[in-house]
C-alpha positions as CSV (number, residue, x, y, z in Angstrom):
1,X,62.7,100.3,76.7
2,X,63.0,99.3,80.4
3,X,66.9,99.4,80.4
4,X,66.7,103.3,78.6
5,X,64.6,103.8,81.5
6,X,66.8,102.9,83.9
7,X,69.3,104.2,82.8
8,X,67.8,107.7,82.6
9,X,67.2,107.7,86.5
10,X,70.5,106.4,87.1
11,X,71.6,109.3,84.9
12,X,69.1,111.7,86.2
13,X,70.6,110.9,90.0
14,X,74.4,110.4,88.6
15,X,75.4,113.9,89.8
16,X,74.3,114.2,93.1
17,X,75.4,111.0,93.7
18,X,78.7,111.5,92.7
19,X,78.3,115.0,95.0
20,X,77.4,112.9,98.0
21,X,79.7,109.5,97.7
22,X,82.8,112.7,97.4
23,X,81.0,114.5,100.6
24,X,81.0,110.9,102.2
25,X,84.7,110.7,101.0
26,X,86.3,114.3,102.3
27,X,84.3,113.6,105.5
28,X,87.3,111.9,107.2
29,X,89.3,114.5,106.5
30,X,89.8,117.5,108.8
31,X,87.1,120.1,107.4
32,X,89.8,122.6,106.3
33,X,91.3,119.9,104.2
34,X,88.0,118.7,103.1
35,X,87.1,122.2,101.6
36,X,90.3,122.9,100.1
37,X,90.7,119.4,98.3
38,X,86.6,119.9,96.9
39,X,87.1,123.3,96.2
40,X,90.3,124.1,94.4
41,X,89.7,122.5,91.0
42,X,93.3,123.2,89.7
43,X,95.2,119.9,89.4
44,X,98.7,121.4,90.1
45,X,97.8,123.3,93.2
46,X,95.4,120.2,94.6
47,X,96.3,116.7,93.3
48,X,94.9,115.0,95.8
49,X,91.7,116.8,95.2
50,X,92.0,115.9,91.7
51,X,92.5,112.5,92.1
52,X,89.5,112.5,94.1
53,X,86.8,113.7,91.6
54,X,88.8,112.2,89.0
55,X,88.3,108.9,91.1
56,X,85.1,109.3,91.7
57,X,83.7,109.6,88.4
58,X,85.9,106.8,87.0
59,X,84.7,104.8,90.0
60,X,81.1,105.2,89.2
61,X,81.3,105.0,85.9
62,X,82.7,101.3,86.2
63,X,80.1,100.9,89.0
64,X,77.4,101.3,86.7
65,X,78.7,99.4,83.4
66,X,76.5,96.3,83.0
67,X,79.7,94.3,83.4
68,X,82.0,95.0,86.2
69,X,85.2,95.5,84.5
70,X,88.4,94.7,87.0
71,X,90.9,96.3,85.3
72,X,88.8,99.8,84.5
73,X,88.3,99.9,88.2
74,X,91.8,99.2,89.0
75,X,92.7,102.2,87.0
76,X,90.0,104.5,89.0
77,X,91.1,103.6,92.2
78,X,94.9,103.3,92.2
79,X,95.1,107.1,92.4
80,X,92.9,107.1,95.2
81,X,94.2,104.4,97.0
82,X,98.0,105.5,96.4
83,X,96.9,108.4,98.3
84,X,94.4,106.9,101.4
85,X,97.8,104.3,101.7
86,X,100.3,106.9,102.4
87,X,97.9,108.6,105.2
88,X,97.7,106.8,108.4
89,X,94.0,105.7,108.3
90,X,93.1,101.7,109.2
91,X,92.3,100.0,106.2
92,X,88.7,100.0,107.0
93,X,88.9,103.4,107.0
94,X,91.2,104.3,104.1
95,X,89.0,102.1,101.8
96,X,85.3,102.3,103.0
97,X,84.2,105.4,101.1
98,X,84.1,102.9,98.1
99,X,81.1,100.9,99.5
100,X,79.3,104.3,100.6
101,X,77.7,104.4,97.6
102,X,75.3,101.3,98.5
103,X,74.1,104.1,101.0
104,X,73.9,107.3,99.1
105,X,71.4,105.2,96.8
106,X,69.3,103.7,99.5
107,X,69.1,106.8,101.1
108,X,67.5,108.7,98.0
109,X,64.5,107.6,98.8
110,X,62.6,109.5,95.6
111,X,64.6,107.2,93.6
112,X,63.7,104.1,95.0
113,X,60.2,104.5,95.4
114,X,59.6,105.9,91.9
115,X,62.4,103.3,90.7
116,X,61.0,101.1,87.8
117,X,61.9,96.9,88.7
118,X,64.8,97.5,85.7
119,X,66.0,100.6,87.7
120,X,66.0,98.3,90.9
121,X,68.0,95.8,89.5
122,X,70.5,98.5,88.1
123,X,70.7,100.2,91.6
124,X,71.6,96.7,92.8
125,X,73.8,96.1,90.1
126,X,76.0,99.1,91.0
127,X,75.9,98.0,94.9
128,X,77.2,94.7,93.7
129,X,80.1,96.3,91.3
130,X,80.8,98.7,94.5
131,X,81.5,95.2,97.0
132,X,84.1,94.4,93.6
133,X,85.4,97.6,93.9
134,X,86.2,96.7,97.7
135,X,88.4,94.0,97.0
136,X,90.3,95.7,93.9
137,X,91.0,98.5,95.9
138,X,92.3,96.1,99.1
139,X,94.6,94.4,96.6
140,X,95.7,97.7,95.3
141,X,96.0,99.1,98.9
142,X,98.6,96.0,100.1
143,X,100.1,96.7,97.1
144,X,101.1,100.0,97.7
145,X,101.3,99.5,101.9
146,X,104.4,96.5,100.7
147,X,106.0,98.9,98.7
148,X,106.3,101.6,101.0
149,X,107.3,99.2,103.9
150,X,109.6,98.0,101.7
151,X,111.1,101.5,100.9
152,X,110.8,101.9,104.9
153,X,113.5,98.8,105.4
154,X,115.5,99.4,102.6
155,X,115.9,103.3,103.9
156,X,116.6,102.0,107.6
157,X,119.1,99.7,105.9
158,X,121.1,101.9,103.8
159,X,121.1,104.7,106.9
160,X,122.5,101.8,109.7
161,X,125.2,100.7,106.9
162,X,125.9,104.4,106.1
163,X,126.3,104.8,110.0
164,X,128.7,101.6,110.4
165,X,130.9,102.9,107.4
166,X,131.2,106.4,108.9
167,X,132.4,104.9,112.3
168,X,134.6,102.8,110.7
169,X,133.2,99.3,111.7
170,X,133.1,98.2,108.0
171,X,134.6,99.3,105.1
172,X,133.0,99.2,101.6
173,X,134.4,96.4,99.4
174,X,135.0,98.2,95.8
175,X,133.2,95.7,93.3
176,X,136.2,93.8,91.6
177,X,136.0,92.4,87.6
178,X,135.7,88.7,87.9
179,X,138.5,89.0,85.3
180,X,140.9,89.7,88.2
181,X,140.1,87.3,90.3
182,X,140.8,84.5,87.8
């Protein structure tokens, strides 16, 4: 009965939770940004907002499982992170919304002081999950920062050869069948 019980405020405070960690989120954006990626609910005109309150959701959902599930959260944060990784933020600050949610929770201070001991160690549970959560989304963040360096060189490469075969200081060698060689 305990665990129902716990679950219920958990449930009870999911919402405005959810509200605050996305608040928390779109605050590091400029506040016309912010309003237009909360506001406009339409996938096709605001992806980014999508995958934001899709993330979210996902997130906590995984966050408050009594098992934290790597691969579930993987799959809530790579749109998320795919998207913080293209912007120009730190690290720190491209991935620390996820950890936020330690402090939406402590900061509801109704919840914690009419929090049951099973609610408590729920609460915690989901703090703990979110510090996971952390180190999926680093992994996932390098990830995607490789690939787009990697697009970066390979860009810069094929621009400097494109340059060199333009002026003439190399020439492309047509592939030849080994066949022909022999």
């Amino acid at each position: 009965m305990p665990e129902e019980k716990s679950k219920d405020i958990v449930s009870a405070r999911k919402e405005r939770w959810m509200d605050q960690w996305m608040d928390a989120l779109m605050s590091t954006y400029p506040n016309e940004s912010a309003r237009f990626f909360k506001d406009t609910t339409d996938p096709f005109a605001n992806p980014v907002g999508s995958a934001f309150r899709n993330g979210i959701r996902n997130l906590f959902a995984v966050l408050a499982a009594d098992a934290y599930d790597p691969d579930a959260a993987r799959q809530a944060l790579d749109p998320m992170v795919r998207v913080r990784a293209v912007q120009e933020l730190a690290p720190s600050a491209a991935l620390g919304f996820i950890t936020q949610i330690k402090a939406i929770m402590a900061a509801d201070g109704k919840a914690l002081k009419d929090a049951a001991r099973a609610d408590k160690v729920r609460m915690d549970k989901i703090a703990e999950h979110a510090d996971k959560a952390l180190l999926t989304a680093f992994d996932l963040y390098m990830g995607c920062k490789k690939h787009i360096y990697t697009l970066r060189a390979r860009q810069a490469s094929n621009s400097v050869r494109q340059l060199l075969v333009k002026n003439e200081l190399i020439c492309e060698v047509p592939d030849i069948d080994p066949a022909v060689m022999e």
